[in-house]
C-alpha positions, 0 to 999 in steps of 0.5 A, a space after each residue: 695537797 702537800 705544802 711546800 715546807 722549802 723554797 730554794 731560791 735561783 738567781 741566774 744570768 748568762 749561766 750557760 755553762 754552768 746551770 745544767 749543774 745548778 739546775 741538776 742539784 736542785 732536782 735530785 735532793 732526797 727529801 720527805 718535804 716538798 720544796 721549790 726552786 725558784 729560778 730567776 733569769 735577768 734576761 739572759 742572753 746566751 741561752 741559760 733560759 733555755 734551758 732554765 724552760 726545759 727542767 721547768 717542763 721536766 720537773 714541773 713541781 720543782 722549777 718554777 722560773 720567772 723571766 725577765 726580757 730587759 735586765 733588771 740588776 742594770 737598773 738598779 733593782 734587788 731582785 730577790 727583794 722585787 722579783 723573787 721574794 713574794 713567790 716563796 710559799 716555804 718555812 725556809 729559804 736556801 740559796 744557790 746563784 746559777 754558776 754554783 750547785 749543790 752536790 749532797 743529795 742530803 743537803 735540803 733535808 739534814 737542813 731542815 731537820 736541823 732547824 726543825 729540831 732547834 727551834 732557837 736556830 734560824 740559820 743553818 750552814 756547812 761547809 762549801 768547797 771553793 774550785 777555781 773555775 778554770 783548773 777546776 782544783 779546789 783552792 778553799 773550803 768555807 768556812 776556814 775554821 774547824 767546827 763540829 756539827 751543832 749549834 754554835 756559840 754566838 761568839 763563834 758565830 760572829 767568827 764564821 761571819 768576820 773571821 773566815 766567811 759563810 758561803 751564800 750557797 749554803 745558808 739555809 734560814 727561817 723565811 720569816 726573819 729572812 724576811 725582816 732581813 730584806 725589808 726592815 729597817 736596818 741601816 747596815 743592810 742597804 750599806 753591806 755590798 756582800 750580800 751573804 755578809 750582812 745575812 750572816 751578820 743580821 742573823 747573828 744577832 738575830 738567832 743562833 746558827 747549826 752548823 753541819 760538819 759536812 762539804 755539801 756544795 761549791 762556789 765556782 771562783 773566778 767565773 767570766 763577769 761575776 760580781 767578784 771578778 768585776 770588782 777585784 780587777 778594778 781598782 777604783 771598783 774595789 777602792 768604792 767597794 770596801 769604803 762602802 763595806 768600812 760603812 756598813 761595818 761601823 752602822 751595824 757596829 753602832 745600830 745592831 750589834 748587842 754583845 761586846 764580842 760581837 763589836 769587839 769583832 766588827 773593830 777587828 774587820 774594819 782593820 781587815 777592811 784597811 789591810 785588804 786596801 792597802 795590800 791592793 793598792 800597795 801601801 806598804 806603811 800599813 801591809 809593815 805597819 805593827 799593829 797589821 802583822 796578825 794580817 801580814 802572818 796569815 798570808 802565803 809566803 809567796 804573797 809575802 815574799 813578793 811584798 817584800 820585793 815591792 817595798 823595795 822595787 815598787 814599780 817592778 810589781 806594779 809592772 809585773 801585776 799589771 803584765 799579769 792582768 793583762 795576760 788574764 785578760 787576753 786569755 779570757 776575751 779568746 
């Protein structure tokens, strides 16, 4: 019997609109490799198992779905590293959560071909495209940078992972240093509160990186209840999230990073960190502050123009972002 060479690893909860899509670009990938997908339901209530059920009776030899009845993530458990992880029976491991999907029936193969043939590689990527969920328009391609099809230098590496941002869905990695990831111990790991972060951080140090100049799959931004929407429009929310993020950069600064750029990059994030907080909670002292303008350049000049505004009307911005989240709110509980 052939061994499964890939496994593909699914997380999904209350994906009903969207797993179909997921499901789909799982099943029609053209390999010469047997793979699996592992689809883990944290007890969904809205009839995404359902029909996680009917493509596992479809396709038998791809699908292989593990079921929760009481939610799982609630009570505080990691569900790759609890739930998923001792199913895995691949050389290598990609991902997809069920609110995004691969599109290039290529993806799995031009992966594992490049891995294979790069022994010193232990990640390979590419390029995600970012679509607003509701326009369903492209707003982003990950990452931000022009990079061409190879093994990148370790520096460049270390940019993909803090300067622009390397999507989940398309990490493609050896299981074996996966698995050090997940269970050894690492201080920054259980810190990171982005998970594809610390992967791409870990797997800097760790190995070099293939990277694929080719848009393979997307990430639906600003889907109802995701982690980022949650986190974003609470302020007290994202104010813990990035003390915790500032945390984990400076223990995988002090435990883990063994070059210099490599650290010298790890600074320039913890000031991103700083920016990003006071952009949300308006501290206009840092977003004008000299030694942020390299922060301040790379914004739009809409988002610029109305920083301008604030620093003079403070409350009229406040009124007006406040009006406008109300707006999103209402119009997503219809």
């Amino acid at each position: 019997m052939e061994e499964v060479a890939v496994s593909v690893i699914c997380i999904t909860y209350n994906h009903k609109n969207y797993i179909r899509r997921a499901l789909n670009g799982f099943v029609s990938q053209r390999t010469n490799f047997k793979f699996e997908v592992i689809v883990h339901d944290d007890a969904s209530t809205d009839g995404t198992a359902d029909i996680v059920r009917e493509y596992a009776e479809k396709y038998p030899d791809i699908i292989k779905p593990i079921f929760q009845f009481e939610n799982q993530y609630s009570k505080g458990k990691k569900i790759i590293k609890d739930f998923v992880f001792s199913y895995l029976k691949g050389k290598y491991v990609a991902f997809c959560e069920g609110d995004d999907y691969w599109y290039d029936v290529d993806k799995l193969q031009l992966q594992f071909d490049a891995l294979e043939r790069n022994p010193q590689c232990v990640i390979s990527s590419h390029y995600v495209e970012q679509i607003d969920s509701d326009t369903k328009k492209q707003t982003s391609v990950w990452p931000e940078i022009e990079l061409n099809t190879g093994i990148l230098s370790r520096e460049k590496q270390v940019d993909v992972a803090l300067k622009t941002f390397m999507h989940f869905n398309s990490m493609f990695v050896a299981k074996s240093v996966y698995e050090d990831f997940l269970y050894g111990d690492y201080s920054f790991v259980k810190l990171m509160p982005v998970g594809d972060m610390a992967m791409a951080l870990f797997f800097a140090e760790k190995g070099n990186l293939f990277f694929i100049h080719r848009k393979m799959s997307v990430y639906n931004h600003g889907v109802q209840g995701s982690w980022t929407e949650r986190v974003w429009n609470d302020k007290n929310c994202f104010n813990a999230h990035l003390n915790k993020m500032e945390r984990a950069i400076e223990s995988c600064k002090n435990e883990f990073a063994s070059f210099d750029y490599f650290r010298q990059m790890l600074d320039y994030y913890l000031k991103k960190i700083k920016f990003e907080g006071a952009l949300h909670n308006y501290d206009y002292d840092i977003i004008f502050g000299r030694s942020y303008q390299n922060f301040f350049k790379l914004l739009n000049n809409k988002y610029k123009v109305k920083l301008c505004l604030g620093r003079i009307f403070p409350k009229l911005i406040i009124w007006y972002d406040n009006k406008k989240s109300n707006a999103t709110a209402k119009q997503s509980n219809k």
